[in-house]
N, C-alpha and C positions, 0 to 999 in steps of 0.2 A: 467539466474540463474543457468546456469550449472558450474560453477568456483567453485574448493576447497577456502577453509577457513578454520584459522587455528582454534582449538576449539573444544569445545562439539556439537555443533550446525552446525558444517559443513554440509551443504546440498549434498554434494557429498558421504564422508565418510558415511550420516546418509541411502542413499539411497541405496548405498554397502551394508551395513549391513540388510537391510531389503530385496535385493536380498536372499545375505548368505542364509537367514532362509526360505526362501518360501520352500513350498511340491514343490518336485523335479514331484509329478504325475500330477500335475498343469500345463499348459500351460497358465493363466492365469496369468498378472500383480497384479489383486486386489482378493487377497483371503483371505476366512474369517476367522478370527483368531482364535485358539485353545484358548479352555474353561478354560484350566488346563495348562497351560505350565511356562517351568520357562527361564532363563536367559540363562541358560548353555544349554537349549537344543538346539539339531540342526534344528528340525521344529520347525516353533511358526504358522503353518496356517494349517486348516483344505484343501483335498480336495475337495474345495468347491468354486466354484465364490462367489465374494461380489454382492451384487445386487446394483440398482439404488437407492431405497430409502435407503439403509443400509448406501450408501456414501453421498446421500444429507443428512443425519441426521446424519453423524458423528462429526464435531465440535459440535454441540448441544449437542450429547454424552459425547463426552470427557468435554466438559465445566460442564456438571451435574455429572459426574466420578470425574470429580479433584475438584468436590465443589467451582468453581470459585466463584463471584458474583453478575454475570450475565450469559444467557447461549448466546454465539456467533455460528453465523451461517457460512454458508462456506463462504457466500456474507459480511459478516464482516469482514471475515477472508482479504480476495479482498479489501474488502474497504479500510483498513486499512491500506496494502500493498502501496495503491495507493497512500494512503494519507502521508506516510512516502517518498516513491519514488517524491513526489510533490511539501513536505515540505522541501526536503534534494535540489531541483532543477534540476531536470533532466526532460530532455523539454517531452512533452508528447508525442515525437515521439517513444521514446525509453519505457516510460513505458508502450506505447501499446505495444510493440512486446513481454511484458511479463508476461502483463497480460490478453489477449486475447482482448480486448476489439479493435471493429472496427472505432471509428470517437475518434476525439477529444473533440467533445461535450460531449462525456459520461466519461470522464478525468475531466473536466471542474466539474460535478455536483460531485464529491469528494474535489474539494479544496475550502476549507472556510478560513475566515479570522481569522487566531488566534485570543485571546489578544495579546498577543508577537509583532505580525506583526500592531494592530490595536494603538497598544501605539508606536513604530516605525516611524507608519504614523504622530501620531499626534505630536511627537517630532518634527520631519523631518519640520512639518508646524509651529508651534511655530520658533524653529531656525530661520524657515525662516524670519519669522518677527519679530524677538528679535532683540531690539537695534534701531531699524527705528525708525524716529521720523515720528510724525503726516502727513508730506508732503510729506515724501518719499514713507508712503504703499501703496496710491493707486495708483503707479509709477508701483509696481513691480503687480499690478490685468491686466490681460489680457485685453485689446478692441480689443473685434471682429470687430469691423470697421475699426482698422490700421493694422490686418493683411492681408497682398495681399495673391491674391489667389494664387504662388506657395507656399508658406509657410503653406499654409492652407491644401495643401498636404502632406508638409514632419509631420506632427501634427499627 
């Protein structure tokens, strides 16, 4: 996720700009934000590190800040990701290397079945048997007793 985009929401431009403005007395990434500051200025961060609970509770903040209608957490924030990365089809090799997560199982417990995907299915099975007459559908039902065993592996 380090690539420009073009837009408001570029994640490159957006992380420049947050550069820009840190206390230059700072040698820290995550510093905490000035009480009073406006747009035009050239600090917006106090010298001051953020802490650990200041950043685990920040979506929470800003979701109670911006009046959402729900409050999101940082693990929602991740979930979410995953589940756009999941839904859009990019195999879970790739969305782990972005979003930290170590197995593919823990990929797995993010992708659920839409509707979208669950009316899909059920067209897909209809089509399949639209049109058949009575003697032809249980033609097209699987017997596990005529499939020989290499066939039983490419399955």
């Amino acid at each position: 996720m380090r690539y420009a985009t073009e837009g408001p929401f570029c994640p490159v431009a957006s992380f420049e700009k947050y550069l820009q403005h840190l206390n230059p007395q700072n040698e820290f990434l995550f510093q905490r934000p000035k009480k009073n500051t406006t747009a035009d200025s050239d600090v917006w961060y106090d010298n001051m590190v953020v802490g650990e609970r200041y950043l685990g509770d920040m979506m929470k903040n800003i979701s109670k800040q911006a009046g959402l209608s729900q409050q999101y957490t940082n693990h929602s924030i991740r979930a979410t990701a995953v589940t756009i990365l999941d839904k859009s089809g990019f195999q879970a090799r790739h969305i782990m290397s972005v979003s930290g997560h170590r197995s593919e199982s823990s990929i797995r417990s993010y992708s659920k079945t839409d509707e979208a995907t669950k009316k899909r299915i059920s067209e897909t099975l209809t089509s399949a048997t639209a049109g058949t007459s009575g003697s032809d559908f249980p033609a097209m039902i699987y017997d596990p007793q005529q499939i020989t065993e290499p066939a039983l592996a490419a399955t």
